[in-house]
VOBA-1610 file (N, C-alpha, C; in pm, whole numbers, padded with zeros to 5 digits, always signed):
BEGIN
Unk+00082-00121+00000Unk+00000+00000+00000Unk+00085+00127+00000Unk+00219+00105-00045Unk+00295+00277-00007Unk+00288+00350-00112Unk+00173+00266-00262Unk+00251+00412-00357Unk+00050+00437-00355Unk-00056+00435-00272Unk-00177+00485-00271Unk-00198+00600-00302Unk-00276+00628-00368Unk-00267+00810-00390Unk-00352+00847-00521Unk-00366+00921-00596Unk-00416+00934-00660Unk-00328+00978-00813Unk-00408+00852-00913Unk-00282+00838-01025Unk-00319+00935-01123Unk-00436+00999-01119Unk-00459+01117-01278Unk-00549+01111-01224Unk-00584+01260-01318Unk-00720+01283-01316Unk-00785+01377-01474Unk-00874+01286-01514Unk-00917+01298-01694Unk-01027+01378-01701Unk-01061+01469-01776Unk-01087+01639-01766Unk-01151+01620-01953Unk-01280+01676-01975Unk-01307+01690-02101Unk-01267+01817-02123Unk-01238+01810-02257Unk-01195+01965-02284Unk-01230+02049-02410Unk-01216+02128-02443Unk-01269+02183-02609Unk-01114+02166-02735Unk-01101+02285-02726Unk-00996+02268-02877Unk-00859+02210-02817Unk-00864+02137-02895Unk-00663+02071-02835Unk-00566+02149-02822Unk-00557+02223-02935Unk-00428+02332-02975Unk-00449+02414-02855Unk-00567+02445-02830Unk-00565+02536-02711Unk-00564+02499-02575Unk-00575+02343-02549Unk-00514+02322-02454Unk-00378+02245-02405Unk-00321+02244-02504Unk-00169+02188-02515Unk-00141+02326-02487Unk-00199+02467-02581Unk-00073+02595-02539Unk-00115+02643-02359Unk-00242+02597-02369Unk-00251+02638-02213Unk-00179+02549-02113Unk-00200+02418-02088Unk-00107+02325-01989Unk+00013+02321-01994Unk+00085+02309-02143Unk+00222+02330-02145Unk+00304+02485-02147Unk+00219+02563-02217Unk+00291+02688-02216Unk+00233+02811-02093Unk+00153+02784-02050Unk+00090+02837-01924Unk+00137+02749-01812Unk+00090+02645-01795Unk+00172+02618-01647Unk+00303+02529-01661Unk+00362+02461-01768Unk+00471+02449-01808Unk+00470+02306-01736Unk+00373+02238-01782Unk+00353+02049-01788Unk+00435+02012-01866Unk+00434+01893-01869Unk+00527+01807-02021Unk+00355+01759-02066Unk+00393+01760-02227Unk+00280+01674-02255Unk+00373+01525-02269Unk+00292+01459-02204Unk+00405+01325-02161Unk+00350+01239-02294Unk+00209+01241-02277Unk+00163+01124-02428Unk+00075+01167-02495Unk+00050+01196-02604Unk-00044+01235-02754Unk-00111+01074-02809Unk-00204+01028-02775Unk-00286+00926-02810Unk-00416+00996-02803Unk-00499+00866-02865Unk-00651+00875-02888Unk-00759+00815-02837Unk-00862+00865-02822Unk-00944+00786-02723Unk-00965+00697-02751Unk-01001+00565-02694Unk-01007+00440-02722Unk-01118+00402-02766Unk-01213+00508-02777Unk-01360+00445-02815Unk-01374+00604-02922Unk-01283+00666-02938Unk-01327+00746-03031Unk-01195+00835-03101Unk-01173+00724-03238Unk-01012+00768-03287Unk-00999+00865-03312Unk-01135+00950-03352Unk-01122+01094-03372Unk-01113+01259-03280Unk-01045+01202-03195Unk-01045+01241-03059Unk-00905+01212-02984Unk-00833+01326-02963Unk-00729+01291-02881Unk-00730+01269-02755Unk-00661+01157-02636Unk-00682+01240-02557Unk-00492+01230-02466Unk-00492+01350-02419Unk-00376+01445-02404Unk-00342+01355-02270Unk-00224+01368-02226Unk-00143+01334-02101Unk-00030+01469-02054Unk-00070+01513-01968Unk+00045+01547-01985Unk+00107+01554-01762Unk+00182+01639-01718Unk+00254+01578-01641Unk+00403+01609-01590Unk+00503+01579-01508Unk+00643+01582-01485Unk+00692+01534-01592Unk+00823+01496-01580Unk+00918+01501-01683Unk+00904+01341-01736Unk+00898+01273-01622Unk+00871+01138-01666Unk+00723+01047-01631Unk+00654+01137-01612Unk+00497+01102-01621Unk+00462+01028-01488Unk+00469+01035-01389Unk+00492+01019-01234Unk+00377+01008-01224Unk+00292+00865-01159Unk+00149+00865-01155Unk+00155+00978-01018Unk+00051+01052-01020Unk+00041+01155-00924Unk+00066+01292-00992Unk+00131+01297-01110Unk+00173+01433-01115Unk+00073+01458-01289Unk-00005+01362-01328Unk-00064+01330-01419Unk-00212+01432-01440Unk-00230+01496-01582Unk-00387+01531-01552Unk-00385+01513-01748Unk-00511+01433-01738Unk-00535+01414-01912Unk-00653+01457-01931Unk-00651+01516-02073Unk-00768+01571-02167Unk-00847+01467-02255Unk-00962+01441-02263Unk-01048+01437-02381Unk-01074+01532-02463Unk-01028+01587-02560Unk-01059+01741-02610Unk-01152+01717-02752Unk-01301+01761-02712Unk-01401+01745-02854Unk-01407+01879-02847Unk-01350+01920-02998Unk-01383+02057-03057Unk-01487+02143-02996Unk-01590+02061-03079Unk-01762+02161-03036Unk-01813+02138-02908Unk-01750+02093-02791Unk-01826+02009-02684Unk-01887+02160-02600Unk-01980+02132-02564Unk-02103+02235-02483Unk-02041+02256-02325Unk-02032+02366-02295Unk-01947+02363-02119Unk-02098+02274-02033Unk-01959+02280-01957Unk-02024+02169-01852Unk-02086+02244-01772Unk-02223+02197-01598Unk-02214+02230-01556Unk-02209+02182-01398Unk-02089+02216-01326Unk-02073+02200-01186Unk-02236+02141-01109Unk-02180+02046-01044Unk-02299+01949-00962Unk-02267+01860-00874Unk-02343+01851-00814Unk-02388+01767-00686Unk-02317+01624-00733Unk-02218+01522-00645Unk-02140+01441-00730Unk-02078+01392-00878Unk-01953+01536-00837Unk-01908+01568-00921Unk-01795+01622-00882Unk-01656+01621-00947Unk-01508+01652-00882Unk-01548+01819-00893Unk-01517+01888-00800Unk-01523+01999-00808Unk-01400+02089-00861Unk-01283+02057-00779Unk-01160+02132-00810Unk-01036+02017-00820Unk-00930+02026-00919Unk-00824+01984-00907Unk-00704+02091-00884Unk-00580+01996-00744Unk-00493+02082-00696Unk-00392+02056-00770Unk-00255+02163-00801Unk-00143+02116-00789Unk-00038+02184-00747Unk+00047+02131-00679Unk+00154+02141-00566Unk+00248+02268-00629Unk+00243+02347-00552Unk+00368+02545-00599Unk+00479+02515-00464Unk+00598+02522-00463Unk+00681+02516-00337Unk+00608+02701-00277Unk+00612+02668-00134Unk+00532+02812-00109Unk+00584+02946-00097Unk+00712+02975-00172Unk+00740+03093-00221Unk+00719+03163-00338Unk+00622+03041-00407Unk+00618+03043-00550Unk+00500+03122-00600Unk+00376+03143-00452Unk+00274+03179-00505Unk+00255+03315-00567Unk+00321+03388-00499Unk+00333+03537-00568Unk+00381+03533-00734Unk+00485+03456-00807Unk+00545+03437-00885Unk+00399+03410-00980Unk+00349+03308-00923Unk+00169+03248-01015Unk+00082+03345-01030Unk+00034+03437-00898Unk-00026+03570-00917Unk+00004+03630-01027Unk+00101+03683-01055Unk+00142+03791-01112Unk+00121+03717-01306Unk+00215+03579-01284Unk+00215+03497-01441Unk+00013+03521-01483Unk-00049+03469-01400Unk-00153+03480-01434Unk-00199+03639-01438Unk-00195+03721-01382Unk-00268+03808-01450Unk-00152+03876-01602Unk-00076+03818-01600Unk+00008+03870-01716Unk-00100+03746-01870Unk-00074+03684-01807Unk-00086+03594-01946Unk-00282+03600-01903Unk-00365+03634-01881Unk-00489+03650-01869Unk-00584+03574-01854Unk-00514+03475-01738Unk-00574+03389-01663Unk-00642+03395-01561Unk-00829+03312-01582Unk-00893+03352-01431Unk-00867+03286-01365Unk-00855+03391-01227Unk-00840+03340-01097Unk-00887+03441-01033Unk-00944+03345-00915Unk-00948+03404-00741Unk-00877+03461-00711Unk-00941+03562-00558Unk-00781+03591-00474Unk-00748+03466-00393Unk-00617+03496-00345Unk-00569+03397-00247Unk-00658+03345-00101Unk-00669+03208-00088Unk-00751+03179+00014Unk-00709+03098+00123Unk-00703+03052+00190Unk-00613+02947+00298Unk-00756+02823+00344Unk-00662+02704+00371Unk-00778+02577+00349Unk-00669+02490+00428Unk-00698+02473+00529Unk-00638+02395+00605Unk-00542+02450+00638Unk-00486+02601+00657Unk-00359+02612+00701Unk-00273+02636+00553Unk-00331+02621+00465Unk-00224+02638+00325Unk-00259+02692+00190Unk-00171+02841+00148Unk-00205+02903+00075Unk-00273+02883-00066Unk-00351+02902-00139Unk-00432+02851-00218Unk-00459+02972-00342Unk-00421+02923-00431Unk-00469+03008-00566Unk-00563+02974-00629Unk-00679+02947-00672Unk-00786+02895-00763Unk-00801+02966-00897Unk-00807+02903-00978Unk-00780+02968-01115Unk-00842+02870-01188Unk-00903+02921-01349Unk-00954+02825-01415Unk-00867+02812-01545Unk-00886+02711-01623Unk-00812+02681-01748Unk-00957+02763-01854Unk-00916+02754-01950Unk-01018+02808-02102Unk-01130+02768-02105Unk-01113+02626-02079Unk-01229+02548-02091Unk-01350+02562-01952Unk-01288+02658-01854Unk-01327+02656-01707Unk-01285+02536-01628Unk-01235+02465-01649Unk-01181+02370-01512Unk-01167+02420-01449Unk-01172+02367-01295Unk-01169+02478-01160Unk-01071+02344-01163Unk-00918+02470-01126Unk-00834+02465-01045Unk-00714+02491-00954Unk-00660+02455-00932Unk-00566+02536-00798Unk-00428+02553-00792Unk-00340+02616-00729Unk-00227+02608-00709Unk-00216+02621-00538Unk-00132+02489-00495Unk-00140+02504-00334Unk+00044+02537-00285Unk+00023+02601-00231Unk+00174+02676-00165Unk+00184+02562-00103Unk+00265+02488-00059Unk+00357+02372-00008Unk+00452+02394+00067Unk+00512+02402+00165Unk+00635+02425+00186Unk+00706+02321+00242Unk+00884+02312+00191Unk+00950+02196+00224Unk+00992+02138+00117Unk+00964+02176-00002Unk+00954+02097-00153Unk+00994+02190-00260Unk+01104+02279-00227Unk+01163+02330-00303Unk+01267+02247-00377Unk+01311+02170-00313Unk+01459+02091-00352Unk+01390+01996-00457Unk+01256+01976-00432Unk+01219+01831-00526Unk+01218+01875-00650Unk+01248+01746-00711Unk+01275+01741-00898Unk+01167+01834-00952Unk+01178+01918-01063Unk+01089+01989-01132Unk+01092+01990-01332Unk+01012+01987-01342Unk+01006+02009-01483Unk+00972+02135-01546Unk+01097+02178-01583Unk+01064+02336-01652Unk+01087+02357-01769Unk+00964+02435-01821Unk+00921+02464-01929Unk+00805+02577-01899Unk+00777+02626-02041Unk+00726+02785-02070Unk+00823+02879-02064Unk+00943+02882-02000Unk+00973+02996-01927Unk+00974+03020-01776Unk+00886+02926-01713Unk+00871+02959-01543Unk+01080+02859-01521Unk+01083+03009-01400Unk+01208+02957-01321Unk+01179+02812-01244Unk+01237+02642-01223Unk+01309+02579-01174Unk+01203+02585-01019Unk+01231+02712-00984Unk+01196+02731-00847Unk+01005+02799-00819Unk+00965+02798-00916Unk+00869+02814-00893Unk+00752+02742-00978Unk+00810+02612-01053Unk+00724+02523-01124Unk+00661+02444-01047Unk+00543+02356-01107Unk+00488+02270-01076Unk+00530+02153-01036Unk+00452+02105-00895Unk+00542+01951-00867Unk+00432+01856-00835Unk+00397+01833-00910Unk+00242+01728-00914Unk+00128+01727-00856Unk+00053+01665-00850Unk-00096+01720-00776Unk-00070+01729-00628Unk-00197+01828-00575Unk-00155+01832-00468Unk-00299+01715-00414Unk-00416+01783-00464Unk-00527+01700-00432Unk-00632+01710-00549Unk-00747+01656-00495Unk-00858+01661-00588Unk-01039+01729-00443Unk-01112+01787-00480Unk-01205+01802-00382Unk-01347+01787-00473Unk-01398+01651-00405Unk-01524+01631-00425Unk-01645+01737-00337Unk-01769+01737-00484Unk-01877+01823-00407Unk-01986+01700-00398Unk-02020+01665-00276Unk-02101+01537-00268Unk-02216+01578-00152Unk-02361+01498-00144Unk-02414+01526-00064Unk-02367+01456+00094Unk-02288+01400+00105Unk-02300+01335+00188Unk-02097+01241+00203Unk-02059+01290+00292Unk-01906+01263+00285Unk-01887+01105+00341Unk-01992+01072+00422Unk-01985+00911+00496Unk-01942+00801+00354Unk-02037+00785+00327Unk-01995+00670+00200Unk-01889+00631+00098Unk-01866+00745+00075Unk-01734+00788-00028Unk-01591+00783+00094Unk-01621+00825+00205Unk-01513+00858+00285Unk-01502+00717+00323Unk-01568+00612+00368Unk-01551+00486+00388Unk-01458+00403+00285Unk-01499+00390+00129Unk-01426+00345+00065Unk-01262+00415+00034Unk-01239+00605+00086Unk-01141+00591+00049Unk-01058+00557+00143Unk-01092+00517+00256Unk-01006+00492+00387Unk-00981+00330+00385Unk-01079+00257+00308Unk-01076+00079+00321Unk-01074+00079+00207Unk-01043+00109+00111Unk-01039+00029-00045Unk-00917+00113-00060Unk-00905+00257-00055Unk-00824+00335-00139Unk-00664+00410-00060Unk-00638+00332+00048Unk-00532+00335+00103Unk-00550+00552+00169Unk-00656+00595+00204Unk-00655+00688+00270Unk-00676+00725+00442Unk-00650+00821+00481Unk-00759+00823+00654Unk-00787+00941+00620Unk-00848+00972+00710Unk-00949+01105+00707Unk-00849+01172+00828Unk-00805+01276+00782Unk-00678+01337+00843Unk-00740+01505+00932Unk-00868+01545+00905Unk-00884+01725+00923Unk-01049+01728+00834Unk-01093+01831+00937Unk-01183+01872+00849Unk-01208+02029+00897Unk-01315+02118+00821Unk-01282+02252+00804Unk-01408+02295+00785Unk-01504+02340+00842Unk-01671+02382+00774Unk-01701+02237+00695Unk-01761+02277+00578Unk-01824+02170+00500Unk-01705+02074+00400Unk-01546+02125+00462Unk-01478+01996+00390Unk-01415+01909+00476Unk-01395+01810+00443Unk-01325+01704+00563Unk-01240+01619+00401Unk-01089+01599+00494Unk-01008+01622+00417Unk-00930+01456+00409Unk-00918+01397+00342Unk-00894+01275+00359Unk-00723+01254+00318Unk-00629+01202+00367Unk-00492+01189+00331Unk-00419+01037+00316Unk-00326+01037+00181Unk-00264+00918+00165Unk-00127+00896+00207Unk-00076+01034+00269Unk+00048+01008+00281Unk+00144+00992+00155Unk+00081+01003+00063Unk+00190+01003-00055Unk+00259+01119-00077Unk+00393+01162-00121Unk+00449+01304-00131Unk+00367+01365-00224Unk+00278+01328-00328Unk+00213+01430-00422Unk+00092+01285-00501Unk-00036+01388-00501Unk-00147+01328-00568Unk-00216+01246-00394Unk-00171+01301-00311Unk-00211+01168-00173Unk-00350+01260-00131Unk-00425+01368-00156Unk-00538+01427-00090Unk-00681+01399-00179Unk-00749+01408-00085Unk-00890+01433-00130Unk-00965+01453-00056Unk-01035+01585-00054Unk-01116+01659+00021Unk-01248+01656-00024Unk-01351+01593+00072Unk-01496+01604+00043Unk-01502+01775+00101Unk-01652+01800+00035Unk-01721+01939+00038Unk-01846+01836+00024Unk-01881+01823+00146Unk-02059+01758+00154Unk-02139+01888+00222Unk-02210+01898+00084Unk-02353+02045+00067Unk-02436+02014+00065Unk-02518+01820+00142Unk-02648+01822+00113Unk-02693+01828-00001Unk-02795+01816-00076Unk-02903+01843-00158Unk-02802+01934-00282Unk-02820+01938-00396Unk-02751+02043-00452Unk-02796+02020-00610Unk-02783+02149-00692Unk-02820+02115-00857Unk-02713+01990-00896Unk-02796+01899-01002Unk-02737+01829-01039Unk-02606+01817-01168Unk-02486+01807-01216Unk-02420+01841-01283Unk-02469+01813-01395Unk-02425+01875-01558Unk-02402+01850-01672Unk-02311+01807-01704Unk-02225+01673-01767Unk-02121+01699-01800Unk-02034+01779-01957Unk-01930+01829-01932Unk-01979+01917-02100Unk-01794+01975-02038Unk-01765+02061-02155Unk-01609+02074-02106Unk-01555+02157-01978Unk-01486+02131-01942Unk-01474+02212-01805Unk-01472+02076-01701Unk-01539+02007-01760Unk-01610+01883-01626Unk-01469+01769-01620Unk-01462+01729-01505Unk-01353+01622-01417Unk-01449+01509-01521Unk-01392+01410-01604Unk-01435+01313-01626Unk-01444+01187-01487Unk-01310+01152-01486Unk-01316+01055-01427Unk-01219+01119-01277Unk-01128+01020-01181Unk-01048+01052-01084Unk-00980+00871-01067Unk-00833+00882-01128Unk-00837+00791-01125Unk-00749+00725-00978Unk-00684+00668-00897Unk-00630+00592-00774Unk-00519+00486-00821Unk-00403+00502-00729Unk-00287+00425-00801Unk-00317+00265-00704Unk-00286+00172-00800Unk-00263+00038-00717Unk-00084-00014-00778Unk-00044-00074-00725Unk+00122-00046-00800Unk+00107-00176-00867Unk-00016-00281-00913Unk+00051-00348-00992Unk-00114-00430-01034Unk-00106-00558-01070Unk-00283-00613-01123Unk-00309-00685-01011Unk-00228-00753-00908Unk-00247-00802-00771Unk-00321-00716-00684Unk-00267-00591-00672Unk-00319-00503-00593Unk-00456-00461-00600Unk-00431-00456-00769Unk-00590-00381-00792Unk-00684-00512-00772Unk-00653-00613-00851Unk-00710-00706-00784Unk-00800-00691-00629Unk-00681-00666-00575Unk-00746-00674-00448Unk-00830-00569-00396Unk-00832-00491-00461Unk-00870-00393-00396Unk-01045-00389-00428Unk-01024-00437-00583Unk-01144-00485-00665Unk-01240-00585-00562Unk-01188-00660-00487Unk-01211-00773-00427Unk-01292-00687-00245Unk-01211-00579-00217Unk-01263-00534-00137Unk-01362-00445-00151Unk-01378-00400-00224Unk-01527-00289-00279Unk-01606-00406-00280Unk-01627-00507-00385Unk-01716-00580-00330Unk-01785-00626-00190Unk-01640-00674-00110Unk-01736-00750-00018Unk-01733-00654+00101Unk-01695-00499+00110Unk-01689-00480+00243Unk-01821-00330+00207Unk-01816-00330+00038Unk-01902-00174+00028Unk-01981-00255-00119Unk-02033-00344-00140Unk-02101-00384-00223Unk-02123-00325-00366Unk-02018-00286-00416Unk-01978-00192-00516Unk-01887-00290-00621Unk-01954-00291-00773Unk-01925-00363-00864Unk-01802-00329-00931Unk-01715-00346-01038Unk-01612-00238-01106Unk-01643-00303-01225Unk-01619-00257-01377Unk-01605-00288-01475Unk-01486-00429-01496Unk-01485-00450-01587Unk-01341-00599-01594Unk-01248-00495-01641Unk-01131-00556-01599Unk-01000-00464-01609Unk-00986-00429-01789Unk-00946-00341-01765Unk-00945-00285-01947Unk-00784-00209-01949Unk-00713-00268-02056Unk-00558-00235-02080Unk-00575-00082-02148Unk-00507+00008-02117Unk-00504+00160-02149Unk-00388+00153-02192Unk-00291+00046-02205Unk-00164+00082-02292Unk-00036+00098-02192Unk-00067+00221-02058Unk+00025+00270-01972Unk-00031+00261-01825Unk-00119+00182-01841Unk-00164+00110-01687Unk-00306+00034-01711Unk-00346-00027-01648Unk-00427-00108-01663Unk-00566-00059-01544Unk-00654-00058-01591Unk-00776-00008-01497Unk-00927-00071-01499Unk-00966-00023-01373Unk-01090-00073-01379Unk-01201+00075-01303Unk-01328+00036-01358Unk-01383+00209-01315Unk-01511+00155-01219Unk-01578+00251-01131Unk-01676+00231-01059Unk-01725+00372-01031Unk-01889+00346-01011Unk-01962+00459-00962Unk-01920+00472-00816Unk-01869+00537-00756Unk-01859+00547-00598Unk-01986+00621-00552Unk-02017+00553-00423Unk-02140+00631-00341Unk-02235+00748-00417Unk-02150+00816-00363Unk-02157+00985-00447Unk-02185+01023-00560Unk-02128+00934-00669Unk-02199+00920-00836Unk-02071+00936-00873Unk-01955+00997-00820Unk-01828+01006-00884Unk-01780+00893-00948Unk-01737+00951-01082Unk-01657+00769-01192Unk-01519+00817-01093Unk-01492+00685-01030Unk-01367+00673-00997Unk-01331+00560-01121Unk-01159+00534-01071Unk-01095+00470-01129Unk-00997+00380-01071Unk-00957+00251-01102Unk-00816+00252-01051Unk-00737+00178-01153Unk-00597+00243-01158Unk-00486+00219-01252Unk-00412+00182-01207Unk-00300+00122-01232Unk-00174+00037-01165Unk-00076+00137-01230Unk+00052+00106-01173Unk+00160+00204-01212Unk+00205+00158-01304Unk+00220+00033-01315Unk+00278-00006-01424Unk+00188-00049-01558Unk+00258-00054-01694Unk+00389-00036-01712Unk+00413+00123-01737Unk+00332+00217-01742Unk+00418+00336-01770Unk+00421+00395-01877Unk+00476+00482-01945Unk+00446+00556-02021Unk+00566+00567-02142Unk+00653+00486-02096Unk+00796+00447-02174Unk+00746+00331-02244Unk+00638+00251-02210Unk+00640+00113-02326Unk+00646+00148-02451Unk+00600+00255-02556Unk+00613+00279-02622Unk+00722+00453-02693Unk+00753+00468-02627Unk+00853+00633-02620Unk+00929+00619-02498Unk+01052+00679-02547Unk+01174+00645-02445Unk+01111+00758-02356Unk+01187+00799-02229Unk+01161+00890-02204Unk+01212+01041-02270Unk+01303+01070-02326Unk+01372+01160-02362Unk+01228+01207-02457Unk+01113+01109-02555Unk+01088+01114-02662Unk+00960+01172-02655Unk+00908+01109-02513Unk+00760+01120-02429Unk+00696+01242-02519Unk+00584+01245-02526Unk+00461+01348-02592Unk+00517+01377-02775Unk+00598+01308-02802Unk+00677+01383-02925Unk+00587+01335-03078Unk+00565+01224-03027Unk+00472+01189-03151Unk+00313+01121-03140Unk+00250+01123-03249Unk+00088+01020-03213Unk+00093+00885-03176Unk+00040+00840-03053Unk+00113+00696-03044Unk-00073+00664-03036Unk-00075+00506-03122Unk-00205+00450-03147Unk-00227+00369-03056Unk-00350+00278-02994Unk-00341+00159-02955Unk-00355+00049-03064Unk-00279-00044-03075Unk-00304-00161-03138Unk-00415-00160-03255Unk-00511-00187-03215Unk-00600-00203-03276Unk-00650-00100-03376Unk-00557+00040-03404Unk-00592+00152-03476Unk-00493+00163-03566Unk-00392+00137-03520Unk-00237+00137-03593Unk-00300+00134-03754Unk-00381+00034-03807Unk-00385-00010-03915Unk-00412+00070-04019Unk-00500+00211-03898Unk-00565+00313-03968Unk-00521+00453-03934Unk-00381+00413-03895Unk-00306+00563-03875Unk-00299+00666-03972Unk-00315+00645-04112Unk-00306+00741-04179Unk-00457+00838-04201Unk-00533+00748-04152Unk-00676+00812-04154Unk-00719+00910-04053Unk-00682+00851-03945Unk-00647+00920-03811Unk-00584+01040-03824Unk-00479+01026-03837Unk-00375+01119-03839Unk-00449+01245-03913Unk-00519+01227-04030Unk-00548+01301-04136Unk-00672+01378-04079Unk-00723+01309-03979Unk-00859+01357-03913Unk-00866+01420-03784Unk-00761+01375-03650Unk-00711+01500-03605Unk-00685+01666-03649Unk-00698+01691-03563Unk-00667+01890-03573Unk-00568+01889-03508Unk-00539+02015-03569Unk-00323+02024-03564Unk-00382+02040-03429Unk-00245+02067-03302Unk-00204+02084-03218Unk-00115+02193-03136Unk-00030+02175-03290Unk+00096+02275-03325Unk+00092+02367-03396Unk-00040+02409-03424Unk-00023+02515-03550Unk+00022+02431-03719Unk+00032+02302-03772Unk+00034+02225-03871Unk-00069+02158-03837Unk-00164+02071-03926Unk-00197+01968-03992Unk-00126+01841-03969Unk-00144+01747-03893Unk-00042+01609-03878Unk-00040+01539-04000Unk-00182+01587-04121Unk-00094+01510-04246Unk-00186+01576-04399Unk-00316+01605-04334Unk-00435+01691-04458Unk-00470+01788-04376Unk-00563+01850-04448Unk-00657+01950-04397Unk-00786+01911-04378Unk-00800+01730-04316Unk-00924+01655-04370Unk-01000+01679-04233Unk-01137+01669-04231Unk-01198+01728-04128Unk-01177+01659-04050Unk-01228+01666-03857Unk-01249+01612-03816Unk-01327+01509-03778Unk-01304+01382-03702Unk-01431+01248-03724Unk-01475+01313-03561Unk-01458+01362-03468Unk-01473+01414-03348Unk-01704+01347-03339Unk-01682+01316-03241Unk-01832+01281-03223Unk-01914+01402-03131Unk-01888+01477-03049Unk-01909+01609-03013Unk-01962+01623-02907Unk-01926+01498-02849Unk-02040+01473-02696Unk-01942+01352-02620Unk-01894+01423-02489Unk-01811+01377-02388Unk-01901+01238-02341Unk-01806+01113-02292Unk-01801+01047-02304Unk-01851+00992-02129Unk-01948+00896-02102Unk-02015+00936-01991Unk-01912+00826-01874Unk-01909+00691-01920Unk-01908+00579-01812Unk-01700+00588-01862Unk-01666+00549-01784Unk-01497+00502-01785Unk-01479+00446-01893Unk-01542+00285-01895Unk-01530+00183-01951Unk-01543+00220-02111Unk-01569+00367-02159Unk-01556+00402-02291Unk-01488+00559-02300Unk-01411+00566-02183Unk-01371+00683-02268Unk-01210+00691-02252Unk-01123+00588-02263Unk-01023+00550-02363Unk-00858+00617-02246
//
C-alpha cells in the first residue's frame, strides 16, 4: 500500500491546440503522451505531467472541438490541486494576471495558501503553496524559473451530498484516513508526497451536474501493480457492495472504473507499465502513439485530427470528433 494516492485525473476539454498551449505553455507540464481515445479515434486524448509522467503528477484531456461547457454538480469533482513550493505563489499571481488567466484571490484551506484559477475550458483549479519541496525534482518549461514550477498534484475536492460513504471506501479500499476537516470539507490523506489528498465538500441536496467541457471526467487511484488492484477490486465488493467494470488495458496502466457512493466515476490504474512502453523517455509526448487495434488506420487518423501545433499532422481533412463527452470510464479510452 505505499505508492496509494491518486494516479490522474481525466478532464473533457474543447480545442486541443488550445489546450496543449494552455497546460504546457501556461503552467509548463510536459505533454508526456499524444494518443486517442479508445472508443473514439477521432479524438485525442492528451497526457500530460512531470518530466517522466509520475502517476500523481498526471492530468489528461479528452478534447471534442464543439463540446457544450459543462455544468458544476452535486457528485461531481469539483476542483483539481497542484503542488507550488510556497514561495512560488506570488510568482503564479502575477504569471496569471500577465498571461490573462482567471483566478481568485488567495484563500487558505487547512492552514495552506491557495490560488484557484480556471483553465479556457473553465476547469476549476488550484495552485497550493507547499512548503519543504523546493529541492524536489521539477520540470521546466514555458519559461517559469526551476523554483517556482509545478510539482504534481496536490489534491482533488469532491462536491457530494453526503461525505460518509465515499469517505468509507477511500479509507478501506483506497489506502486513505481522514486526516482534518474545516466547515463543510473534511479532508482525507494518503500520505503520498504528491497526488495523496482528497477533500470532500458535503452540501447536502444540490443542482445536479451536466457533463460538457470544463467537467472532471473521471479521478483515477494508483494500485502499484494487477495483484493489488485485484485486491482492492475484491474489497469494494465485499466490504461496500460496489461492482467495477473488468480490467481494461489503457496501454500505460491497466484499470478498472466504478460509480462510488456519491456518483463520482472513480478509477483505478496500476503504475505499471508506464508511459515508456512505447517512447523512451527523452521522446515522451513527441509523436501520435495508437493503440493496437488503430495502428492499421493511422493514416486516416492522423489526417482527421486537428493540428495541435499550428500544422496539420498530415491533410486539412476534417475532423471524425463525435461532439459529446463520453459518460461511463469503460468508454472513454
Amino acid at each position: 500500500m505505499t505508492n496509494r494516492g491518486i494516479h490522474h485525473v481525466s478532464v473533457i476539454a474543447g480545442a486541443a491546440a488550445r489546450n496543449v498551449a494552455f497546460y504546457t505553455g501556461v503552467l509548463g507540464l510536459r505533454l508526456v503522451k499524444k494518443t486517442v481515445n479508445f472508443d473514439d479515434s477521432g479524438a485525442y486524448h492528451l497526457y500530460y505531467g512531470d518530466e517522466t509522467g509520475t502517476p500523481g503528477s498526471i492530468i489528461t484531456f479528452f478534447p471534442w472541438e464543439n463540446v457544450a461547457p459543462g455544468r458544476l454538480g452535486i457528485g461531481e469533482t469539483q476542483e483539481t490541486a497542484f503542488r507550488v513550493p510556497q514561495g512560488a505563489i506570488g510568482y503564479w499571481t502575477h504569471r496569471f494576471i500577465d498571461k490573462g488567466v482567471a483566478h481568485e484571490r488567495l484563500e487558505k484551506r487547512f492552514g495552506e495558501t491557495v490560488l484557484p484559477f480556471r483553465d479556457p475550458d473553465g476547469t476549476r483549479l488550484a495552485l497550493v503553496a507547499v512548503p519543504g519541496i523546493e529541492a524536489e525534482p521539477a520540470y521546466v518549461a514555458g519559461g517559469i524559473p526551476a523554483e517556482n514550477a509545478l510539482r504534481g498534484l496536490h489534491s482533488v475536492s469532491l462536491l457530494l451530498e453526503d461525505a460518509g460513504p465515499t469517505g468509507a471506501i477511500l479509507t478501506d479500499v483506497l489506502g486513505f484516513r481522514q486526516s482534518a476537516s474545516e466547515g463543510f470539507l473534511t479532508r482525507f490523506d494518503s500520505g503520498a508526497p504528491f497526488g495523496g489528498i482528497v477533500d470532500i465538500r458535503a452540501v447536502g441536496d444540490f443542482l445536479k451536474p451536466r457533463q460538457g467541457g470544463g467537467s472532471v471526467h473521471h479521478v483515477a487511484f494508483r494500485a502499484a501493480d494487477d495483484a493489488e488492484e485485484a485486491a482492492m477490486v475484491e474489497r469494494l465488493a465485499e466490504n461496500h457492495g460496489v461492482t467495477t467494470t473488468e480490467p481494461l488495458d489503457r496501454n500505460y496502466f491497466r484499470s478498472v472504473y466504478f460509480r462510488e457512493p456519491g456518483h463520482v466515476l472513480f478509477e483505478i490504474a496500476t503504475d505499471i507499465p508506464g508511459f515508456t512502453v512505447d517512447e523512451t523517455m527523452a521522446e515522451l509526448g513527441g509523436s501520435l502513439q495508437l493503440p493496437a487495434q488503430f495502428e492499421p488506420f493511422r493514416e486516416r487518423i492522423e489526417a482527421a485530427l486537428p493540428p495541435i501545433d499550428g500544422r496539420p499532422n498530415q491533410s486539412d481533412a476534417g475532423s471524425a470528433f463525435d461532439d459529446r463527452p463520453a459518460d461511463e470510464g469503460s468508454s472513454a479510452g
